[in-house]
DSSP file (Angstrom, degrees, kcal/mol; ACC not computed):
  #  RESIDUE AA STRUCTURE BP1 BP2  ACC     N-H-->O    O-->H-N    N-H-->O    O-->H-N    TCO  KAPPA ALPHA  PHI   PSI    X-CA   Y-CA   Z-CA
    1    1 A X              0   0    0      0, 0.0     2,-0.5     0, 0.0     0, 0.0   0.000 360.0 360.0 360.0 151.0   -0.9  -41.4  -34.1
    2    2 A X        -     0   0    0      1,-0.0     2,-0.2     0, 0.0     0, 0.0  -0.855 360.0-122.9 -83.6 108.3   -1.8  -40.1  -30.6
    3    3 A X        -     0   0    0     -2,-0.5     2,-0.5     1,-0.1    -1,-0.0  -0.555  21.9-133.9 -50.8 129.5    0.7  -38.4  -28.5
    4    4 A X        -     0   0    0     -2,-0.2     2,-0.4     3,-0.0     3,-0.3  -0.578  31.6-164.2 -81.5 134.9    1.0  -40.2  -25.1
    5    5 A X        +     0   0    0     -2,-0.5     3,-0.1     1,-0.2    -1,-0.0  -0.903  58.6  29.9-112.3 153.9    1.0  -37.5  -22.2
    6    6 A X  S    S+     0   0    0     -2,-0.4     2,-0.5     1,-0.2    -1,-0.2   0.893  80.7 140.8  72.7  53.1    1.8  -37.3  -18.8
    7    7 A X        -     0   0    0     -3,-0.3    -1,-0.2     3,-0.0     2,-0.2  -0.974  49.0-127.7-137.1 137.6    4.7  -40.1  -19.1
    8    8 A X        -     0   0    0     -2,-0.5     3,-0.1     1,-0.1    -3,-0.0  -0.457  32.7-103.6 -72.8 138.4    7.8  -39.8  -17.2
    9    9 A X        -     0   0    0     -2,-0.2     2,-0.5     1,-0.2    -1,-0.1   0.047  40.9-105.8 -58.1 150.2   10.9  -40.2  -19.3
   10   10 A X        -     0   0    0     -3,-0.1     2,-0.3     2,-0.0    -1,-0.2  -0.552  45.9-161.9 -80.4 140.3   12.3  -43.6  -18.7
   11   11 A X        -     0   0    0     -2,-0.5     4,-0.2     1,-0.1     5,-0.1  -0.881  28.6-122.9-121.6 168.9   15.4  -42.9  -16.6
   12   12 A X  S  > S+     0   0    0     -2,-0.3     4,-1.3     2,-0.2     3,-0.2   0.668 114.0  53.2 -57.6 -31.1   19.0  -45.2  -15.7
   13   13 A X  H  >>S+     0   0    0      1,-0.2     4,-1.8     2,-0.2     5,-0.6   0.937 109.5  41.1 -82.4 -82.5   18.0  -44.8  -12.0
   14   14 A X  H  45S+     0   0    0      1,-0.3    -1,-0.2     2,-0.2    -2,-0.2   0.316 112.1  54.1 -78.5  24.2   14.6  -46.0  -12.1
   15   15 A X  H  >5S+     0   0    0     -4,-0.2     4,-3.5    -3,-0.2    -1,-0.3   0.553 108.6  50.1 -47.1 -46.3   15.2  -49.0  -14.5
   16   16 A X  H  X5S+     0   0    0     -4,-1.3     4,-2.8     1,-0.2    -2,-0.2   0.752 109.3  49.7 -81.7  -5.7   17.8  -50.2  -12.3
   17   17 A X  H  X5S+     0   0    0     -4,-1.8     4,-0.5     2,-0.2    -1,-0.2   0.453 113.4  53.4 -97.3 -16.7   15.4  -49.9   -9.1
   18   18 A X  H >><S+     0   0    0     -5,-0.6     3,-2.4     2,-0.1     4,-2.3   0.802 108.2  41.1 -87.2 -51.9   13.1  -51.8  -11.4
   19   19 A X  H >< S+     0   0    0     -4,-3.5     3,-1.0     1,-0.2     4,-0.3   0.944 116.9  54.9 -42.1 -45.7   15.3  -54.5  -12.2
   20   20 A X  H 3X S+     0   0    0     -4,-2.8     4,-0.6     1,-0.2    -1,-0.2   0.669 104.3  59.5 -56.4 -11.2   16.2  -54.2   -8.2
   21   21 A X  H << S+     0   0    0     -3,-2.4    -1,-0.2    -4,-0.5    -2,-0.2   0.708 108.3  35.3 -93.0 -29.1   12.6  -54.6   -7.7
   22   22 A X  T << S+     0   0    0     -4,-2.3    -1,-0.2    -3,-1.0    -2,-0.2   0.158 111.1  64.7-119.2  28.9   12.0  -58.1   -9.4
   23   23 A X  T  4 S-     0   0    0     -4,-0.3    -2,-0.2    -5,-0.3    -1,-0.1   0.830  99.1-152.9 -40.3 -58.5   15.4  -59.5   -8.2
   24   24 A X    >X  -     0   0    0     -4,-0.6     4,-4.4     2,-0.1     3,-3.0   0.311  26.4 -60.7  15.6-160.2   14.3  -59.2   -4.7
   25   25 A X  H 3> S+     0   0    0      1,-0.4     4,-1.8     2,-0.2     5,-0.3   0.923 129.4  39.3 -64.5 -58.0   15.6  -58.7   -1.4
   26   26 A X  H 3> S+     0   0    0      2,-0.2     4,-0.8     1,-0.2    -1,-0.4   0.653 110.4  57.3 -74.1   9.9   17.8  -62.0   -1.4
   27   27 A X  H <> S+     0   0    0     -3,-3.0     4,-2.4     2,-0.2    -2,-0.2   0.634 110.3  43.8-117.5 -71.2   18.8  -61.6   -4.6
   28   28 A X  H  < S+     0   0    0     -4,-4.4     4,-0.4     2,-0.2    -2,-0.2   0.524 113.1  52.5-103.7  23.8   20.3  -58.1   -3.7
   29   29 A X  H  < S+     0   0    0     -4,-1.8     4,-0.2    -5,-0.2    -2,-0.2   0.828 108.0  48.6 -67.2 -68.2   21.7  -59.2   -0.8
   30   30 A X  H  < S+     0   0    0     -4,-0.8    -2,-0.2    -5,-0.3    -3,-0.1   0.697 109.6  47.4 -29.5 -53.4   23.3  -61.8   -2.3
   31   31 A X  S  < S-     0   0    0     -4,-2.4    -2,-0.1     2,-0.0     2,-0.1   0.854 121.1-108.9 -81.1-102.1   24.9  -59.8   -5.4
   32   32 A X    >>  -     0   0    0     -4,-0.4     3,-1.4    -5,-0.1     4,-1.2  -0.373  15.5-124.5 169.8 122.2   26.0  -57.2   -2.5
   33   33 A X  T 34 S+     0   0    0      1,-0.2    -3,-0.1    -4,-0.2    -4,-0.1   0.351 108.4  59.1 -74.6  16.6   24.3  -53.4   -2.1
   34   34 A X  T 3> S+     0   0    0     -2,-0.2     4,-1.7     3,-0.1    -1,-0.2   0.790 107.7  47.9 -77.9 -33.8   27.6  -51.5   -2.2
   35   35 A X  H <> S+     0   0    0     -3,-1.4     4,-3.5     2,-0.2    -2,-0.2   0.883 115.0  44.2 -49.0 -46.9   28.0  -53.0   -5.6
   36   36 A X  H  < S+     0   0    0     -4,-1.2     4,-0.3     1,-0.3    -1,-0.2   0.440 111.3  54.0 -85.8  -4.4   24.3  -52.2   -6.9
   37   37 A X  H  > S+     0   0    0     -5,-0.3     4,-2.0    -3,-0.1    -1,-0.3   0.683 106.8  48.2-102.1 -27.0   24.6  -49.0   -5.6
   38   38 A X  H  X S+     0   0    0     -4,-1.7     4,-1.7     2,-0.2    -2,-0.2   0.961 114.5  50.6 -50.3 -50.4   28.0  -48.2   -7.6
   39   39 A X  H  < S+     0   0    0     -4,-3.5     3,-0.2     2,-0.2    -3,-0.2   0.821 108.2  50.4 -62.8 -35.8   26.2  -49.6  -10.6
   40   40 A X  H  4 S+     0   0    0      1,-0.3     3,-0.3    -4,-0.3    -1,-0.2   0.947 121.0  33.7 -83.1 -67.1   23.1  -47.3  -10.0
   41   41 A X  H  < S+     0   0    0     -4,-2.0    -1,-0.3     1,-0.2    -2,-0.2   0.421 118.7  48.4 -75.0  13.9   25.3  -44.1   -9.6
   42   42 A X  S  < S-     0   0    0     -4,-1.7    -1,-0.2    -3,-0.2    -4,-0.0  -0.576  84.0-171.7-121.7  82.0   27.9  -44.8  -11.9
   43   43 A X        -     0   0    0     -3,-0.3    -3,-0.1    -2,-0.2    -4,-0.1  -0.228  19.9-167.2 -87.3 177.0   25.7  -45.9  -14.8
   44   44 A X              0   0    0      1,-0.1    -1,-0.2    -5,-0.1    -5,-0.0   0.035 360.0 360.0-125.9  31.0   27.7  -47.5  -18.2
   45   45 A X              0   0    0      0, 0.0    -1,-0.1     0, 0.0    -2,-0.0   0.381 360.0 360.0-132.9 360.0   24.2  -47.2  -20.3
């Protein structure tokens, strides 16, 4: 097996900005950004 290089370690931050990313914009309106910004710095994962 190959080692893959030059890939960024999967982080809690940018998961949840992916999940924020195919919500979209009403979606995380809707939920409410102070909530989805607690969850994003205070992750439970």
């Amino acid at each position: 097996m190959h080692e893959i290089k030059n890939v960024e370690p999967v982080t809690a931050k940018s998961v949840a900005l992916n999940i924020l990313q195919q919500l979209g914009e009403r979606d995380i309106k809707k939920a409410g950004l102070n909530r989805l910004c607690y969850l994003i710095n205070h992750p439970r994962w």
